[in-house]
N, CA, C and O atoms as a MOPAC input file, in Angstrom:
PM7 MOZYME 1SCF
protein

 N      0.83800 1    -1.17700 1     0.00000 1
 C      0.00000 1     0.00000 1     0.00000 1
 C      0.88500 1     1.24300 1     0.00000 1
 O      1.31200 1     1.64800 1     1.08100 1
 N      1.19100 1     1.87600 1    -1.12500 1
 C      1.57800 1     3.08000 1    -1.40500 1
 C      1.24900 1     4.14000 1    -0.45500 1
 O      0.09600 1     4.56700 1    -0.50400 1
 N      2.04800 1     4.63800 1     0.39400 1
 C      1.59600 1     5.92600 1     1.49300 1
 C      1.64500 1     7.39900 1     0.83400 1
 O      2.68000 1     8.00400 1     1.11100 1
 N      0.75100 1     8.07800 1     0.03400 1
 C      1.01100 1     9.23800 1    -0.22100 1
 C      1.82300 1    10.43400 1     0.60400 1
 O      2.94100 1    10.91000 1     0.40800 1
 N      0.85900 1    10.71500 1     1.55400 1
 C      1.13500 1    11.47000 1     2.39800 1
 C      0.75400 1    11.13000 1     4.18400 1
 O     -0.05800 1    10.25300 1     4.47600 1
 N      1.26300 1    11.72200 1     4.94300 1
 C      0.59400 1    11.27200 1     6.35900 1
 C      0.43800 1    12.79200 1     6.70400 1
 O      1.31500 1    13.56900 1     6.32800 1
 N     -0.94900 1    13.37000 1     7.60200 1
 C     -1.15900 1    14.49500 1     7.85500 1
 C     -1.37200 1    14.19000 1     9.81700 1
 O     -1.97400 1    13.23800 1    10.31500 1
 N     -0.93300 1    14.89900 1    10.29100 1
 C     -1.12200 1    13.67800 1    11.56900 1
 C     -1.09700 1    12.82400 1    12.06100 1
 O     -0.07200 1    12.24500 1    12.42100 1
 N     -2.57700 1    12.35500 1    12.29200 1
 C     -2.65900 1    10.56200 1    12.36200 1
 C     -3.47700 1    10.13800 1    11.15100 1
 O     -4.12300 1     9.09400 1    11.24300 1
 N     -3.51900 1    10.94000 1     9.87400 1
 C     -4.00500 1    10.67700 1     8.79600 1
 C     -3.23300 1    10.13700 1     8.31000 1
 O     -2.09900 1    10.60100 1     8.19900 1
 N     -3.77200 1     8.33500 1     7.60400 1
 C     -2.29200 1     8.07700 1     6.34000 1
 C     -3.14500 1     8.25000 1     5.06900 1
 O     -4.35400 1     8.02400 1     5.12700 1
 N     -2.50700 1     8.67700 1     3.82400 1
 C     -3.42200 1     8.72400 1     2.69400 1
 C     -2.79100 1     8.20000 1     1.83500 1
 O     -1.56400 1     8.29700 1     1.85200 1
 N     -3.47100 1     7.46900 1     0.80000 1
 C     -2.46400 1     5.56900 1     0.72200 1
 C     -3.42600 1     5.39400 1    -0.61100 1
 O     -4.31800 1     6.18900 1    -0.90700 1
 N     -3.10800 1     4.30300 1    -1.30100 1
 C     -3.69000 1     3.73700 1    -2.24800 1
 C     -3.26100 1     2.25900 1    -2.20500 1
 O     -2.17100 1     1.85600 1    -1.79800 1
 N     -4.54000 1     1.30600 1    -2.80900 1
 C     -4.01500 1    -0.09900 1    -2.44000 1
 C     -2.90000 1    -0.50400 1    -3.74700 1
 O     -2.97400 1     0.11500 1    -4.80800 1
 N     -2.14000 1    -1.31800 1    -3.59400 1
 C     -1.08300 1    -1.35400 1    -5.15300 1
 C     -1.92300 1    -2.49200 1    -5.61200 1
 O     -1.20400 1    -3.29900 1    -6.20200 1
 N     -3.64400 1    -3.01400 1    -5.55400 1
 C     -3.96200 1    -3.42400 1    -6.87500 1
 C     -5.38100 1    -2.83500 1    -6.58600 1
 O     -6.15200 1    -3.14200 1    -5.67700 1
 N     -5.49100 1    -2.18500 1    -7.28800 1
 C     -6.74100 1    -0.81800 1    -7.41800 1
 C     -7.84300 1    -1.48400 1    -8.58500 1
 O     -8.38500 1    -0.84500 1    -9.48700 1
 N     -8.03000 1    -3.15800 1    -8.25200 1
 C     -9.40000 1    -3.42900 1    -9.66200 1
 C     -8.76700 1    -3.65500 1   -10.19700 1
 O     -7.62600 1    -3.19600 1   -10.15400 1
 N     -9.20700 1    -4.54000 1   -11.03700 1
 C     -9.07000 1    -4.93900 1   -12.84800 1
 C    -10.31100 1    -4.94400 1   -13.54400 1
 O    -11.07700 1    -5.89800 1   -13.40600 1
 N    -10.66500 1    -3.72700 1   -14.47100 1
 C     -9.71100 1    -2.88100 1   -14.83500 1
 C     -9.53300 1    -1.81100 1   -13.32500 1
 O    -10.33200 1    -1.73200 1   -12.39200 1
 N     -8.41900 1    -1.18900 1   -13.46900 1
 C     -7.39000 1    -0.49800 1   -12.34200 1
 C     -8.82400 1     0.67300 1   -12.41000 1
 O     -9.29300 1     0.92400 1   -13.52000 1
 N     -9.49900 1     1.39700 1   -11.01200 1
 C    -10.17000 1     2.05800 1   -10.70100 1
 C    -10.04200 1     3.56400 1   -11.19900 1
 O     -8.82400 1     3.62100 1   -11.37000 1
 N    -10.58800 1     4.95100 1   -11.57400 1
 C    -10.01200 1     5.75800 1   -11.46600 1
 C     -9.50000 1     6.41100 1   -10.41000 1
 O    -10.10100 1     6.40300 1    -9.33500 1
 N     -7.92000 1     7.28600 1   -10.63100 1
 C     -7.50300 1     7.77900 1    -9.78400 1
 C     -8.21700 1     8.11800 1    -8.33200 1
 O     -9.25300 1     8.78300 1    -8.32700 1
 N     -7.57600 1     7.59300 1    -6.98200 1
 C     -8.15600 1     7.79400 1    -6.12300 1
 C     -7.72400 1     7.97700 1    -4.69400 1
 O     -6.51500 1     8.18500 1    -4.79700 1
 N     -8.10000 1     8.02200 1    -3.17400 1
 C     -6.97700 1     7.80500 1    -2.43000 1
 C     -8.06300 1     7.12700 1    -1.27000 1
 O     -9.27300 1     7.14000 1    -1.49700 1
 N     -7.59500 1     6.63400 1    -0.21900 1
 C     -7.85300 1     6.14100 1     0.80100 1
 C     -7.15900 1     6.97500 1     2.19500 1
 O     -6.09500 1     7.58000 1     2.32900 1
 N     -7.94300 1     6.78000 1     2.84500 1
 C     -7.48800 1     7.75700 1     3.87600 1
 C     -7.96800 1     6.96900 1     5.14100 1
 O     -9.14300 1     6.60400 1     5.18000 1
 N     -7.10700 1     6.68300 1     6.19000 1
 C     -7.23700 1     5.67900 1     7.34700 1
 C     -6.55400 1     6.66400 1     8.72000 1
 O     -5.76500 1     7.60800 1     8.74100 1
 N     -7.23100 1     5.97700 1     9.69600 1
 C     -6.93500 1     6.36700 1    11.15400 1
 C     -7.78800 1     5.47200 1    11.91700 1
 O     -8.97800 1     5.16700 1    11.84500 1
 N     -6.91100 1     5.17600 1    12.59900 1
 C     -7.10100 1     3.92400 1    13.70400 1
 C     -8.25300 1     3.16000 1    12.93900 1
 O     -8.09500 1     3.37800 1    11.73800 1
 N     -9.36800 1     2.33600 1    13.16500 1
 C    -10.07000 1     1.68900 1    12.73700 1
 C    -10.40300 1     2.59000 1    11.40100 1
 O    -10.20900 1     2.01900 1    10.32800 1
 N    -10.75400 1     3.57200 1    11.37400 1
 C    -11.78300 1     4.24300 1    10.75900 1
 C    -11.15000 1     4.23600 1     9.19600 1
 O     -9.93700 1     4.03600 1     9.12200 1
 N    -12.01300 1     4.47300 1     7.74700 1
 C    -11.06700 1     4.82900 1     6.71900 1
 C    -12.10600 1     4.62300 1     5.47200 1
 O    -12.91700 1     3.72100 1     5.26000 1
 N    -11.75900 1     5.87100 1     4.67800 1
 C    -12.99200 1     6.52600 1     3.68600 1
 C    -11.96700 1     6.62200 1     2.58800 1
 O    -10.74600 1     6.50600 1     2.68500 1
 N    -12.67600 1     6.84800 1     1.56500 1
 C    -11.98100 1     6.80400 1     0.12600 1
 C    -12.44100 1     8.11300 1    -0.88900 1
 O    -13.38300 1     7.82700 1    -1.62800 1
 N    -12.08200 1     9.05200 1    -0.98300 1
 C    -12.16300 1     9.87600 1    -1.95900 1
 C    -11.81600 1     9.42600 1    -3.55400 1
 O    -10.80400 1     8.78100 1    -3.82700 1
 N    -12.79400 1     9.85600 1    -4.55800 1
 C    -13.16000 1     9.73000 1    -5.79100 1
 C    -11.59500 1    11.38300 1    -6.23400 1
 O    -11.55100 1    12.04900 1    -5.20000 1
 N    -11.03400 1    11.72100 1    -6.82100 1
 C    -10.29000 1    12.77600 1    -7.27700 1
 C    -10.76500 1    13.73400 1    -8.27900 1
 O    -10.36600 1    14.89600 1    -8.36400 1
 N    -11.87700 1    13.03000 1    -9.23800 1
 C    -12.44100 1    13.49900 1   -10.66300 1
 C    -13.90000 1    13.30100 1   -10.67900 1
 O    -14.08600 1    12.25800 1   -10.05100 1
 N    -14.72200 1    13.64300 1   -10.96800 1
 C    -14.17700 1    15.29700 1   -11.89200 1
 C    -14.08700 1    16.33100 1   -10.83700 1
 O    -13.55500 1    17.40100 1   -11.13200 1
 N    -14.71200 1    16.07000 1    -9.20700 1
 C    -14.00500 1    16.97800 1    -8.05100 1
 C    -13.94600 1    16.00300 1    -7.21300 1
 O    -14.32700 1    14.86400 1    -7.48100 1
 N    -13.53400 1    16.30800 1    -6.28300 1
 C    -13.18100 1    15.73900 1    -5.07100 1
 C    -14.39100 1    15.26600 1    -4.46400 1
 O    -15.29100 1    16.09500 1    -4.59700 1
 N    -14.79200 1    14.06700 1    -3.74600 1
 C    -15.64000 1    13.60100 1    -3.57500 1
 C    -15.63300 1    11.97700 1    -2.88300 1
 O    -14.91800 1    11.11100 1    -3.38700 1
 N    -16.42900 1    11.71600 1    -1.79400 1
 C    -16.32900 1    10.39000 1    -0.76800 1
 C    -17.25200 1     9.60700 1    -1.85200 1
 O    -18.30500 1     9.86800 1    -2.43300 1
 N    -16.23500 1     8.39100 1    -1.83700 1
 C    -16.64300 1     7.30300 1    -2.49300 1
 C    -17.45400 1     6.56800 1    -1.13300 1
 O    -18.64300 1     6.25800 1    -1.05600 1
 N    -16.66000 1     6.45300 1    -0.38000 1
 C    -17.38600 1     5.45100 1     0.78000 1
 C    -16.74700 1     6.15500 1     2.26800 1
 O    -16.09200 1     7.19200 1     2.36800 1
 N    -17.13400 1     5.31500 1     3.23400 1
 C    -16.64800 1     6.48400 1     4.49900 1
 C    -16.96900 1     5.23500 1     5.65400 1
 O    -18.14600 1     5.30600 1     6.00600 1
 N    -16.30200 1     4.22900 1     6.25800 1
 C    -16.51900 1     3.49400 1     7.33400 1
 C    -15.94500 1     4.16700 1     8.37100 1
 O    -14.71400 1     4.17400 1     8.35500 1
 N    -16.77800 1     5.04000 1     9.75000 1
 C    -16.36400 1     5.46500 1    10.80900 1
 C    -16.07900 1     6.75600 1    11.19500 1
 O    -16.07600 1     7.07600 1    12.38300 1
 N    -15.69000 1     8.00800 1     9.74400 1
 C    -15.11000 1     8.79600 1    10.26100 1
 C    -16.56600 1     9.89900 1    10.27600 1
 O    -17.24400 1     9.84100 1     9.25000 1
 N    -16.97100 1    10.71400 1    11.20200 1
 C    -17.59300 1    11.72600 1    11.67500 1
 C    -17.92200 1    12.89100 1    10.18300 1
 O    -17.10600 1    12.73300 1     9.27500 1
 N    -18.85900 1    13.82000 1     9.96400 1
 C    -19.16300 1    14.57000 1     9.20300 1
 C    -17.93600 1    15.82300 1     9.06700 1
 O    -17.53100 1    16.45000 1     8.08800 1
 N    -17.63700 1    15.85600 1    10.22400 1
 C    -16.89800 1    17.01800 1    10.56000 1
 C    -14.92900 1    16.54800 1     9.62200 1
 O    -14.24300 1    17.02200 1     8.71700 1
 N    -14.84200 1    15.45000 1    10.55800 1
 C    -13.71200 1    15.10500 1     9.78700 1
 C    -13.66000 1    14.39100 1     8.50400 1
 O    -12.60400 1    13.78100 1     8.33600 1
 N    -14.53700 1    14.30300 1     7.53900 1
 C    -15.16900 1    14.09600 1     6.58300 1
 C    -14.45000 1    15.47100 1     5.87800 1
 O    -13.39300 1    15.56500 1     5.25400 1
 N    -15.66000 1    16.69300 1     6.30800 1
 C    -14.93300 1    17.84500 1     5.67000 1
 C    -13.38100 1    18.22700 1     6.14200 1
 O    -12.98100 1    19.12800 1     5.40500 1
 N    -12.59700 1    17.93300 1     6.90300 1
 C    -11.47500 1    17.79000 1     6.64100 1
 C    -10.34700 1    17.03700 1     5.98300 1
 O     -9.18700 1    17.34400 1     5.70700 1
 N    -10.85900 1    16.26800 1     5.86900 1
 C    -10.03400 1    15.34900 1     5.01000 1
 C    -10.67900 1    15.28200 1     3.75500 1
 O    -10.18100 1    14.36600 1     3.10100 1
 N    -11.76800 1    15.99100 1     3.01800 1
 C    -11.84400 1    16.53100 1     1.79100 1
 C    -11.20200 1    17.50500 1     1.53100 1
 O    -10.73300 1    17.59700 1     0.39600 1
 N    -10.94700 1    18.67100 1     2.61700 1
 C    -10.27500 1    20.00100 1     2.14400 1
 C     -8.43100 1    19.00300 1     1.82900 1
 O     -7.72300 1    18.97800 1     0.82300 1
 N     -8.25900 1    18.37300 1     3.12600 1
 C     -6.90300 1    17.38400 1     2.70500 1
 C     -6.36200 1    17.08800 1     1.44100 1
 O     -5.24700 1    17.36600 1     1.00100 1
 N     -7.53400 1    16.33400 1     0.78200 1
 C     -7.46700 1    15.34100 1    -0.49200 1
 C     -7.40000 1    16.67700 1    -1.95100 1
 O     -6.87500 1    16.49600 1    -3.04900 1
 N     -8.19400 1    18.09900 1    -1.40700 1
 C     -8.82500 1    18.58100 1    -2.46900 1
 C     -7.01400 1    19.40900 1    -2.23400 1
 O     -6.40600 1    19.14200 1    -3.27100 1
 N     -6.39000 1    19.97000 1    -1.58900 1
 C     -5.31500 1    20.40600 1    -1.41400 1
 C     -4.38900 1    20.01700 1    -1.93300 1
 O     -3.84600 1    20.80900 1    -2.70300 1
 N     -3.78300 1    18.66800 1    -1.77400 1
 C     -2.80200 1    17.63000 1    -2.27500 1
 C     -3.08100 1    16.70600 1    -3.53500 1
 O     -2.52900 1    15.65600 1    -3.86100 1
 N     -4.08200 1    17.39800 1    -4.13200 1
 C     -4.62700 1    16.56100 1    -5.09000 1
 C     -3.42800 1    16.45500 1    -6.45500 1
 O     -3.35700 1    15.47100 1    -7.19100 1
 N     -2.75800 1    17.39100 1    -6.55200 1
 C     -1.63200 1    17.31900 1    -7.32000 1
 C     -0.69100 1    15.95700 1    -7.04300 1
 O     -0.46000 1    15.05100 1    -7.84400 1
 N     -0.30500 1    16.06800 1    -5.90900 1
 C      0.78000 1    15.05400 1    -4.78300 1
 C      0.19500 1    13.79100 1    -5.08400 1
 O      0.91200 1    12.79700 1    -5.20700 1
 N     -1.45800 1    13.72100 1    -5.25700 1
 C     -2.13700 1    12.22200 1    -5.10800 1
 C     -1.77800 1    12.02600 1    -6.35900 1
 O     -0.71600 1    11.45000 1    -6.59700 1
 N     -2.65100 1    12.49700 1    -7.42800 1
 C     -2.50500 1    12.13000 1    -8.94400 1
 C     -1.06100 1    11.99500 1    -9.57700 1
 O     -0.97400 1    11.14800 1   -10.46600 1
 N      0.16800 1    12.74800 1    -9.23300 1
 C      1.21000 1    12.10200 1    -9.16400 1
 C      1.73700 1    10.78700 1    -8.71600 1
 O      2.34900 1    10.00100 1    -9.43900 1
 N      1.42100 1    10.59700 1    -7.34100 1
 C      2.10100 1     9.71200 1    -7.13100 1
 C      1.16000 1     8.16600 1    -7.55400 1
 O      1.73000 1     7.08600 1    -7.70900 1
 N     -0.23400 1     8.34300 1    -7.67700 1
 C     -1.06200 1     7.51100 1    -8.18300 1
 C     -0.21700 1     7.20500 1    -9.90900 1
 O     -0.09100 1     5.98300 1    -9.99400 1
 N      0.14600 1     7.64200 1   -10.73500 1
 C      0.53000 1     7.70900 1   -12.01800 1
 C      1.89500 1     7.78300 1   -11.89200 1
 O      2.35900 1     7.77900 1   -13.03200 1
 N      2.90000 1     7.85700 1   -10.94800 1
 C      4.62500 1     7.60400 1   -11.28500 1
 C      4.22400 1     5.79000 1   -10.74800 1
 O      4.77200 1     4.90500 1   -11.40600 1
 N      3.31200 1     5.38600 1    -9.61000 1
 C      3.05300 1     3.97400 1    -9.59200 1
 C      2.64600 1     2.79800 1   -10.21900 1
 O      2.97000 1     1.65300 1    -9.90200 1
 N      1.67500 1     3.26400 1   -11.42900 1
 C      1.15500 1     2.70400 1   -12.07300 1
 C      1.40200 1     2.67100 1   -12.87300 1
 O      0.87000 1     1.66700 1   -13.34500 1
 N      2.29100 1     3.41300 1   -14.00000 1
 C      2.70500 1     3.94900 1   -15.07300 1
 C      4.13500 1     2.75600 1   -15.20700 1
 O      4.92300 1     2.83900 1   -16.14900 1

């Protein structure tokens, strides 16, 4: 599991087999049990969300929507 970035106790990660066919660009985002998946395209957006609160929801969208450069890079120097 590819670690993008860690923001705290945020890790933001992608699994290294993303589907066949391979999913679009995306990230996963985990803390302690909890861990939701942002969509990247065509905006930023929760694919799914096991555990984490509304509040930190909108933080870790502003997260994903911030570093979204950092994700789609490192999603595409991996896969590529």
């Amino acid at each position: 599991m590819p670690v993008v970035f860690r923001s705290g106790a945020f890790r933001f990660f992608f699994y290294s087999n993303e589907g066949h066919p391979r999913e679009p660009a995306h990230v996963h985002v985990e803390q302690g049990g909890n861990e939701a998946k942002f969509w990247l395209h065509p905006d930023v957006s929760v694919a799914y969300n096991d555990g984490f609160n509304a509040k930190t929801l909108r933080e870790l969208m502003e997260l994903v929507e911030g570093n979204r450069e950092q994700i789609e890079k490192a999603w595409s120097d991996f896969f590529s």
